[in-house]
VOKE-51439 format. One line per field, with one value per residue (C-alpha): chain; residue number from 0; z, x, y. Coordinates in pm, 1 decimal. Each point is the difference from the previous one (the first is absolute). Example, Ala and Ser with C-alpha at 12.3 -4.5 7.8 and 13.67 -1.06 7.14 Angstrom:
ch	A_A;
i	0_1;
c3	780.0_-66.0;
c1	1230.0_137.0;
c2	-450.0_344.0;
***
This chain:
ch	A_A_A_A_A_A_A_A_A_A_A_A_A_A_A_A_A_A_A_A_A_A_A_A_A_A_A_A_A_A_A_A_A_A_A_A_A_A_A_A_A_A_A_A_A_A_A_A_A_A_A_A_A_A_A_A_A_A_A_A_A_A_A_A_A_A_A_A_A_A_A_A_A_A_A_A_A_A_A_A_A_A_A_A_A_A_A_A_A_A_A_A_A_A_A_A_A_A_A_A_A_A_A_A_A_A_A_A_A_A_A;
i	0_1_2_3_4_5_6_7_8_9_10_11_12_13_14_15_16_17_18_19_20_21_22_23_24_25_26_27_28_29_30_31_32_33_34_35_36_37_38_39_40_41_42_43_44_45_46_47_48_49_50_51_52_53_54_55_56_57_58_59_60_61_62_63_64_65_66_67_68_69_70_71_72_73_74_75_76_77_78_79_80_81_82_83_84_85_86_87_88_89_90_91_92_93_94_95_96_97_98_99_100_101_102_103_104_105_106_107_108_109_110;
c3	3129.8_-274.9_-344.1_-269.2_-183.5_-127.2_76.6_-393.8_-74.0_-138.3_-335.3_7.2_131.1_-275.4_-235.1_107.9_66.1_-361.1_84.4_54.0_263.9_100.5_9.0_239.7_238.9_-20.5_159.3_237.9_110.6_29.3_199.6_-290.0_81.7_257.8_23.7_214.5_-94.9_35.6_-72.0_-178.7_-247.4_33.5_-22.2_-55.4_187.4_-293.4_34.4_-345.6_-50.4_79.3_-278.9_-254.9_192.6_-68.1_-355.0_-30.7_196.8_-214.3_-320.8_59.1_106.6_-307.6_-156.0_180.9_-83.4_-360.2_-23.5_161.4_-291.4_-243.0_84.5_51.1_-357.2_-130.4_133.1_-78.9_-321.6_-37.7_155.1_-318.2_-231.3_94.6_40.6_-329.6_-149.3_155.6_-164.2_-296.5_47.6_85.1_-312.8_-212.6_142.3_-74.9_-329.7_-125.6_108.3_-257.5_117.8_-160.9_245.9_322.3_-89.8_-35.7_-365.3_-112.7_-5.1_-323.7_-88.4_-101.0_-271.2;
c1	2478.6_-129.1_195.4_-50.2_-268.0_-417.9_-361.2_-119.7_-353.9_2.9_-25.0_249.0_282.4_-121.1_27.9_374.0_80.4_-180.7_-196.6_-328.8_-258.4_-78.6_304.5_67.5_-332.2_168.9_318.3_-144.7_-215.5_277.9_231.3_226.9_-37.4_-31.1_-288.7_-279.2_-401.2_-192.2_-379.1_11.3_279.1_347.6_331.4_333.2_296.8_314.9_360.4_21.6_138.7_-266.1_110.4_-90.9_-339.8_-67.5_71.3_-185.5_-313.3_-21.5_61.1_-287.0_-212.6_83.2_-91.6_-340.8_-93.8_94.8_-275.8_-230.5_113.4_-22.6_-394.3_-125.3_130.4_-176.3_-336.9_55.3_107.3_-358.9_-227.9_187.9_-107.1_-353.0_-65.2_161.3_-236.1_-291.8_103.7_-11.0_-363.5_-87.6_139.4_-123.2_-333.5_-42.2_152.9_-242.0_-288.2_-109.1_-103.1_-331.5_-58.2_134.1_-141.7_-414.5_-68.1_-54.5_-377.0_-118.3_-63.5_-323.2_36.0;
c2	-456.9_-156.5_-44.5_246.0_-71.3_87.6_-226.2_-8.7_-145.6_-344.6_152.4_249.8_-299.8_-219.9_251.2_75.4_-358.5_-74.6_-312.4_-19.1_141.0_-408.5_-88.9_255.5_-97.2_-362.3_96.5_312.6_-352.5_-265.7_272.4_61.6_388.6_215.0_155.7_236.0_46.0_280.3_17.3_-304.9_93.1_-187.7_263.3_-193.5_138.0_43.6_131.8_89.6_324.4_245.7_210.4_-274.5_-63.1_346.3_-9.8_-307.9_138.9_265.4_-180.3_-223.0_304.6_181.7_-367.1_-3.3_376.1_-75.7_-282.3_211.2_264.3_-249.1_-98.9_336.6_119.6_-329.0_117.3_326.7_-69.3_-220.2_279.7_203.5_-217.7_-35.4_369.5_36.1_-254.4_141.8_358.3_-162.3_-168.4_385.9_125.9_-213.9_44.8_370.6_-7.8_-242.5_214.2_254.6_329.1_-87.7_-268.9_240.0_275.9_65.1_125.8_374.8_89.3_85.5_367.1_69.7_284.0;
***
């Protein structure tokens, strides 16, 4: 039976280990860790307490999520602007038109 432990993505163990992703594809390569692919992707095998692996997964999703956050209420926040502007172009537009130069003029009565 193997030891207690989790396979985290190269990411995930760098990010709990707190060096960097190369540094990790280094060792995984020199046999410094051990290891297991899957569809191209390396998992590290870690006895760290799973409880803390959990906390630190999640942490790092909430991180993640939050950028994604972050970006959409940036481009939301320019699509705002824009449409603003461009309700302002509009209004400005039809108040400088006189209702002289919308609307045809009165025939004349012929009394």
């Amino acid at each position: 039976m193997e030891q207690d432990g989790i396979w985290l993505s190269i990411l995930e163990f760098a990010t709990l280990k707190k060096i960097s992703i190369s540094t990790i594809r280094r060792a995984v390569k020199a046999g410094k860790y051990k290891y297991k692919e899957e569809a191209g992707k390396y998992f590290i095998w870690t006895t760290q307490n799973k409880i803390n692996i959990s906390n630190e997964r999640n942490e790092l999703q909430l991180k993640v999520e939050l950028e994604n956050l972050k970006h959409e209420n940036k481009s939301l926040r320019e699509e705002l602007n824009d449409l603003q502007m461009l309700l302002s172009v509009y209004e400005n537009q039809r108040n400088h038109f006189s209702y002289n130069e919308i609307l045809p003029p009165l025939p004349e009565n012929e009394l």
